[in-house]
C-alpha positions as a Markdown table, in Angstrom:
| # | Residue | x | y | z |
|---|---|---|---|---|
| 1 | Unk | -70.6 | 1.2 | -57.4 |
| 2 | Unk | -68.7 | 0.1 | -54.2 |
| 3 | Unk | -70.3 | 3.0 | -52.5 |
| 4 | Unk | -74.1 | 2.5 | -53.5 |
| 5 | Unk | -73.5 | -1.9 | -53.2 |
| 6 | Unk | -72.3 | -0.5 | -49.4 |
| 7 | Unk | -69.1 | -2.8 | -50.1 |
| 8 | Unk | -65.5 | -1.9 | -49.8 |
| 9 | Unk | -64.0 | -1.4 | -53.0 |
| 10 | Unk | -61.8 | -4.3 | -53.3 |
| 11 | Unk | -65.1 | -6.4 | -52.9 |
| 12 | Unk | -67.0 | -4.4 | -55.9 |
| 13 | Unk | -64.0 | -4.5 | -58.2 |
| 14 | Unk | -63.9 | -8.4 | -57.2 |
| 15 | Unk | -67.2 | -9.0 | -58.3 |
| 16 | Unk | -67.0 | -7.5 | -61.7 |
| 17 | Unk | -64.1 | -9.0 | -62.5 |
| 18 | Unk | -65.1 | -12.4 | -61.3 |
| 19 | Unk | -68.1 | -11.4 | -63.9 |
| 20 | Unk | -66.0 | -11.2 | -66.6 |
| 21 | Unk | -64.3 | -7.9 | -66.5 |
| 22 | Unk | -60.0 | -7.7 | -67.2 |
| 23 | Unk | -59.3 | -4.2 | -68.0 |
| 24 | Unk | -60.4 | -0.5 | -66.9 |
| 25 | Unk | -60.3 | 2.4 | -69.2 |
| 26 | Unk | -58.1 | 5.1 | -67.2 |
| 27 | Unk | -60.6 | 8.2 | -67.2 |
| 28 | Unk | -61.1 | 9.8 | -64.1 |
| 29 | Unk | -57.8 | 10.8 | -63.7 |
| 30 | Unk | -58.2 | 14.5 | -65.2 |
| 31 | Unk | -54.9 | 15.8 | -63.7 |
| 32 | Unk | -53.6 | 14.1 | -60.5 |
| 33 | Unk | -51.7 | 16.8 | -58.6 |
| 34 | Unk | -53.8 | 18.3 | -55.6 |
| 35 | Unk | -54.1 | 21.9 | -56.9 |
| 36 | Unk | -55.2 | 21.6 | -60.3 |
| 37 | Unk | -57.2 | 18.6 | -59.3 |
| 38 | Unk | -59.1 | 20.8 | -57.2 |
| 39 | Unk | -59.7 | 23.7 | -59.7 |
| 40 | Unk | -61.1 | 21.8 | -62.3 |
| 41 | Unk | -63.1 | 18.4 | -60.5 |
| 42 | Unk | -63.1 | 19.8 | -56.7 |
| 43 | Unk | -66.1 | 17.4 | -56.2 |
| 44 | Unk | -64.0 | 14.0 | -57.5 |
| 45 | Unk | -61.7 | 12.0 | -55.5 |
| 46 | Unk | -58.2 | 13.2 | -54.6 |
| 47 | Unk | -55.4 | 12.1 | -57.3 |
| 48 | Unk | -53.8 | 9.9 | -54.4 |
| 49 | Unk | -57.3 | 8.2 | -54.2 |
| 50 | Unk | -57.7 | 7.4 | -58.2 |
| 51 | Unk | -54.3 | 5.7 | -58.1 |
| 52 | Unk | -55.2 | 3.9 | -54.7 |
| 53 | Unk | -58.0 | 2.1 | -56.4 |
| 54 | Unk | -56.1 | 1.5 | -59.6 |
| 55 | Unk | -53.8 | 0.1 | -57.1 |
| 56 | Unk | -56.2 | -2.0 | -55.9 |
| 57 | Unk | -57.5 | -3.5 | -59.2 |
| 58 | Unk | -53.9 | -3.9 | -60.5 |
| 59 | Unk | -53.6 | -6.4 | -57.5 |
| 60 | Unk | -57.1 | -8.2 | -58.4 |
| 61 | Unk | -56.1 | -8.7 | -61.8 |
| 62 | Unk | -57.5 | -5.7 | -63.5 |
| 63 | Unk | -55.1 | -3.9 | -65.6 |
| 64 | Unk | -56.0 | -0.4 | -66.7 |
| 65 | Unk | -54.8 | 2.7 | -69.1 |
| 66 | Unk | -54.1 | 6.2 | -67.9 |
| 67 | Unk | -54.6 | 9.4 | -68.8 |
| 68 | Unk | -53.9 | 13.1 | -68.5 |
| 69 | Unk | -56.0 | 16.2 | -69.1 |
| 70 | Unk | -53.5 | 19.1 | -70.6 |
| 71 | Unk | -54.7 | 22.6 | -71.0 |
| 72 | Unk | -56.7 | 24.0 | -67.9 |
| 73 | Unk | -53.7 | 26.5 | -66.4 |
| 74 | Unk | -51.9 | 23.3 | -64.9 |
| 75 | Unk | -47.8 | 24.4 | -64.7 |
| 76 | Unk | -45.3 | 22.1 | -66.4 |
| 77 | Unk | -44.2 | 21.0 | -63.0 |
| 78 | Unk | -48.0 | 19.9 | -62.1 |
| 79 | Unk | -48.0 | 17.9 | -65.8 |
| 80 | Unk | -44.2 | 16.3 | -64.9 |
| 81 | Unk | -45.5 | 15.3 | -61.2 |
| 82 | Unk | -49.1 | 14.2 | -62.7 |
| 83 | Unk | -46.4 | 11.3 | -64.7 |
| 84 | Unk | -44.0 | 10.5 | -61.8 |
| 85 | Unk | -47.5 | 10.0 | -59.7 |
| 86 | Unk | -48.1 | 7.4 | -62.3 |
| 87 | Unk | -44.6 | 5.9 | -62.6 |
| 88 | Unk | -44.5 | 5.3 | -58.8 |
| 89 | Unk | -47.6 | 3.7 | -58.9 |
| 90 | Unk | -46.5 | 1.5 | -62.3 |
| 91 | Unk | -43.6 | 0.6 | -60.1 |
| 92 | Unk | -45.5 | -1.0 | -57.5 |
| 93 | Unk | -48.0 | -2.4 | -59.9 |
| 94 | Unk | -47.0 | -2.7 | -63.3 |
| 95 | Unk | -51.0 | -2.5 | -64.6 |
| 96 | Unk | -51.1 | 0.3 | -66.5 |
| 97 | Unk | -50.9 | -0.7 | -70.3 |
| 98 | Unk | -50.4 | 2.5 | -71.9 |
| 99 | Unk | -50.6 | 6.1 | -71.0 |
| 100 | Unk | -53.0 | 8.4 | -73.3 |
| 101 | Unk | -52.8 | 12.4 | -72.3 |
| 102 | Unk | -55.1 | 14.8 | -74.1 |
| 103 | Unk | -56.2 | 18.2 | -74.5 |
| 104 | Unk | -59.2 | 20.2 | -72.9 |
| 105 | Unk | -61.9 | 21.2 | -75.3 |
| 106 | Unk | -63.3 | 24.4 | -74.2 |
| 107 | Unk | -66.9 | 24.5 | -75.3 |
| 108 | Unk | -70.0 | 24.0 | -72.5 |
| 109 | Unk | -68.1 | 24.4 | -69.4 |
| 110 | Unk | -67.0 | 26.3 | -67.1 |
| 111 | Unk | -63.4 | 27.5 | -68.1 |
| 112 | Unk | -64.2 | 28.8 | -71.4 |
| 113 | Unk | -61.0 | 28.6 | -73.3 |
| 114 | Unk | -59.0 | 30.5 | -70.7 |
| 115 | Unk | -56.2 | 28.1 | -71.2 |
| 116 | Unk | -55.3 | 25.7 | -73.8 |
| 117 | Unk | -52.8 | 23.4 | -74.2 |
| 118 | Unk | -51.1 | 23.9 | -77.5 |
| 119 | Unk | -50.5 | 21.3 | -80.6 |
| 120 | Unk | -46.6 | 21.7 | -79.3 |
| 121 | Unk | -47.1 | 21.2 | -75.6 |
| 122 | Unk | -49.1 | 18.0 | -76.5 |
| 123 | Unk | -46.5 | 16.9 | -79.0 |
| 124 | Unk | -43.6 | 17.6 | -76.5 |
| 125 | Unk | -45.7 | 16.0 | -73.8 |
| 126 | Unk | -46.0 | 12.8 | -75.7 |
| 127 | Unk | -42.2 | 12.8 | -76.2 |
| 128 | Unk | -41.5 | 13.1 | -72.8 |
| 129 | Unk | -43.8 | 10.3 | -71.7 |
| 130 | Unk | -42.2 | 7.9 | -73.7 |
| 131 | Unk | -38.9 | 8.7 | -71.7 |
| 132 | Unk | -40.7 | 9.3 | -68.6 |
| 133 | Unk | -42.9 | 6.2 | -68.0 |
| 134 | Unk | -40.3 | 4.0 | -68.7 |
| 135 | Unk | -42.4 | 1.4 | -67.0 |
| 136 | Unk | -45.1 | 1.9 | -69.5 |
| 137 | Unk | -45.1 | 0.0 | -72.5 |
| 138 | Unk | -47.6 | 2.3 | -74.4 |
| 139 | Unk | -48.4 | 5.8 | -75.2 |
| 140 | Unk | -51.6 | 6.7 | -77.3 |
| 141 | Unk | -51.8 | 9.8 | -79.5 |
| 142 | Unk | -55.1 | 11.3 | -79.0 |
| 143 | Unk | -56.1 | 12.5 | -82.4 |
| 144 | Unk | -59.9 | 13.0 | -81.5 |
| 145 | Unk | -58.4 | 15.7 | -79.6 |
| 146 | Unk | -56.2 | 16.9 | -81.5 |
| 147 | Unk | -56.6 | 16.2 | -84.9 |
| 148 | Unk | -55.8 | 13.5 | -87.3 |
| 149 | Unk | -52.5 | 15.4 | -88.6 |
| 150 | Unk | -50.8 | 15.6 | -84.9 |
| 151 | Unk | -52.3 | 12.2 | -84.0 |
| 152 | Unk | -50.1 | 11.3 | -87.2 |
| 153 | Unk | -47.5 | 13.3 | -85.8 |
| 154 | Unk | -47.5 | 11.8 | -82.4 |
| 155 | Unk | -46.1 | 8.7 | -84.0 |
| 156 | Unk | -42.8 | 10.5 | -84.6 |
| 157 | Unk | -42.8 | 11.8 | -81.0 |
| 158 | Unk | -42.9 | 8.4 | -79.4 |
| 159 | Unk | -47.0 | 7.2 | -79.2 |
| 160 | Unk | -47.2 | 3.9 | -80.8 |
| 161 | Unk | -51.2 | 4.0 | -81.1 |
| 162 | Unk | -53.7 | 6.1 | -82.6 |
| 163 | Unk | -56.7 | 4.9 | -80.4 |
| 164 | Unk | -59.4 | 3.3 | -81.9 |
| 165 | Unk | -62.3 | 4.3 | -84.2 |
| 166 | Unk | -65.9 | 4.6 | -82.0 |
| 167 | Unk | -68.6 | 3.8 | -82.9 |
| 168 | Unk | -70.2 | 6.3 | -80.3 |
| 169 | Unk | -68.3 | 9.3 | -78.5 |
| 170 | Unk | -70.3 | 12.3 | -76.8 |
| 171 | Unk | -67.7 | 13.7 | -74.3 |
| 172 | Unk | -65.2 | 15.4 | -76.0 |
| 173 | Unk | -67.4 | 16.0 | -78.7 |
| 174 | Unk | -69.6 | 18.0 | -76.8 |
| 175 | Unk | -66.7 | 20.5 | -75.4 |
| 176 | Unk | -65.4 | 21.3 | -79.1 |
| 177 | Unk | -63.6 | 18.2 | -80.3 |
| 178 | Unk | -65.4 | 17.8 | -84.0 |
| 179 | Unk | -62.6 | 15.4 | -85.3 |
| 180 | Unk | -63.8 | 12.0 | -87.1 |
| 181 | Unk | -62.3 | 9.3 | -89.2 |
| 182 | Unk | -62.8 | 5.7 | -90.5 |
| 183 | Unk | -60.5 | 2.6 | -90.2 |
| 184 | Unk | -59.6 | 3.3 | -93.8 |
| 185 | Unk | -58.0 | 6.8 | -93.0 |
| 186 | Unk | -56.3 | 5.9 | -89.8 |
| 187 | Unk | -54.4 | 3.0 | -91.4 |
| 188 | Unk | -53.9 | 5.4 | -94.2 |
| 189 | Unk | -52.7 | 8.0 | -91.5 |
| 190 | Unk | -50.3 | 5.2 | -89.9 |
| 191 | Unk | -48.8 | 4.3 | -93.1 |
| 192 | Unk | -47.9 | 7.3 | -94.9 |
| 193 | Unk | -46.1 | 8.5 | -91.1 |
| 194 | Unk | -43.9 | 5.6 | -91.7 |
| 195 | Unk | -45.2 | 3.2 | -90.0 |
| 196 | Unk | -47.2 | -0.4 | -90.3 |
| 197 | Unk | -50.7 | 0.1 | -89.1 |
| 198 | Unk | -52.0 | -2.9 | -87.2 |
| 199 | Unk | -55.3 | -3.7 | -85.3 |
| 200 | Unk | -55.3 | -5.0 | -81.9 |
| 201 | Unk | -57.0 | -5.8 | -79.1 |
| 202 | Unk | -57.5 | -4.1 | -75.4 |
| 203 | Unk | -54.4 | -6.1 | -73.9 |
| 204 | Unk | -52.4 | -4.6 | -77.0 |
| 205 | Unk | -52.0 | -8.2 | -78.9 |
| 206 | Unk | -51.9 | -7.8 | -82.6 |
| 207 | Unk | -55.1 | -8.8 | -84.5 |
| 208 | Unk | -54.5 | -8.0 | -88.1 |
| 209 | Unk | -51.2 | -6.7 | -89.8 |
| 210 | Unk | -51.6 | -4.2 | -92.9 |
| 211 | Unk | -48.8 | -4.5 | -94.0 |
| 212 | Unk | -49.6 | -5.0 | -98.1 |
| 213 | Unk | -51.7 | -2.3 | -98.7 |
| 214 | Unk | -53.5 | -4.5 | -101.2 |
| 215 | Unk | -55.2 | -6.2 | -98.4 |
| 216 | Unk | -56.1 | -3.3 | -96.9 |
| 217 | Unk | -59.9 | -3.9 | -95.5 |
| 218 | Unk | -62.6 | -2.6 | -97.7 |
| 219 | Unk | -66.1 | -1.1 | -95.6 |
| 220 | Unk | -68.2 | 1.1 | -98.1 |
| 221 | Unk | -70.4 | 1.3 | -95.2 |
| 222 | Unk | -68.3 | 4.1 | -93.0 |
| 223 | Unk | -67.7 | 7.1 | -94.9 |
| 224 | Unk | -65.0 | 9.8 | -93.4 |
| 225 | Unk | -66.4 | 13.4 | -93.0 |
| 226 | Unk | -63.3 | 15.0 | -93.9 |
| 227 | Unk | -63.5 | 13.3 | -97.6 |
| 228 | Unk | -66.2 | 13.1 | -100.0 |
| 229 | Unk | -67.0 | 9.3 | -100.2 |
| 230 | Unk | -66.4 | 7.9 | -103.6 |
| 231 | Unk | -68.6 | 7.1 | -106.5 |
| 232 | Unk | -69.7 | 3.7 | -107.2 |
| 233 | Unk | -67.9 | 3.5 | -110.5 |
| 234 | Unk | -64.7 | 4.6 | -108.2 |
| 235 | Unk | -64.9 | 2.0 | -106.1 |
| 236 | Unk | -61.8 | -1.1 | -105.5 |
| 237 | Unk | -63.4 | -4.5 | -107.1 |
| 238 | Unk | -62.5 | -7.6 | -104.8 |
| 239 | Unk | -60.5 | -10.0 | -106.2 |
């Protein structure tokens, strides 16, 4: 945007905030170290020049997440420096609300599977995140990529969020990720891993509680594809 308005990027990322925007979603950020950066997204930014303009909306007031693509032949010392890259900058900034790494999917590009992350590596990964970015105050299980049992894993390995349910997602789905829900499951996913599920906002306040599963929200409307929806006579009467 800053580059087509012929503005520095300060001044664009000034604008839309003073228009109403307070947070960025981290994508971009693939995998930050120079070498792998180069082998999967030669034709994107460097990594120092993602977290430069995080930098630069941190200062203006625009906090942001960030992420990390796992699986495309990076080493384990590329994944470790793609988190201190982050920590550093976190340090100096302190506007990235949570960290979310996920896997590649390896349909309709270019690498074709060669090299996956596996369910382990992502769970480890989370684990060591949560000791890692000790500056961070969130790490996100990505069960679209990985599937609603680890996302419900993840929680155990130190994620303290599930994501959200879209409404609309044709990214990941379009490399191989096939995974859907409904609010229904995930809080049902949340709960039986132990924990209380609980809505909330982009800045990570708490919207709704479940925690009496008899007011657990009702939406006949959204029906999971990994469950038969129930018959009419089957269905929970409101009291």
């Amino acid at each position: 945007m800053a580059r087509i308005s012929g503005v520095p990027v300060e001044e664009a990322i000034g604008r839309i905030h003073a228009a109403g925007l307070d947070s960025f979603a981290g994508a971009g950020a693939e995998l930050l170290p120079e070498r792998p950066r180069k082998a999967i997204a030669p034709l994107k930014e460097s990594g120092e020049r993602w977290l430069e303009i995080m930098e630069i909306a941190h200062g203006l007031g625009v906090e942001s997440t960030s992420t990390m693509l796992m699986g495309t032949g990076e080493t384990n010392a590329e994944r470790i420096e793609h988190l201190r890259m982050i920590r550093d900058t976190q340090d100096r900034t302190g506007g990235f609300r949570a960290f979310i790494p996920y896997t590649y999917q390896p349909e309709n590009n270019h690498l074709k599977g060669r090299t996956q992350a596996t369910l382990f590596e992502y769970l480890r990964m989370i684990a060591i995140a949560r000791l890692f970015l000790d500056n961070v105050a969130h790490i996100q299980g990505s069960w679209l990529t990985t599937g609603k049992e680890v996302g419900q894993l993840s929680l155990h390995y130190g994620a303290d969020d599930l994501g959200s349910i879209m409404l609309e997602e044709n990214v990941v789905s379009s490399a191989g990720a096939k995974h859907r829900s409904n609010r229904l499951e995930i809080i049902d996913l949340i709960r039986k891993a132990g924990r209380v599920p609980a809505q909330r906002s982009t800045t990570y306040e708490h919207l709704v509680v479940h925690d009496d599963p008899a007011n657990d929200p009702v939406d006949e409307r959204v029906a999971s594809t990994s469950r038969p929806s129930r018959s009419r006579a089957a269905r929970p009467t409101r009291s």
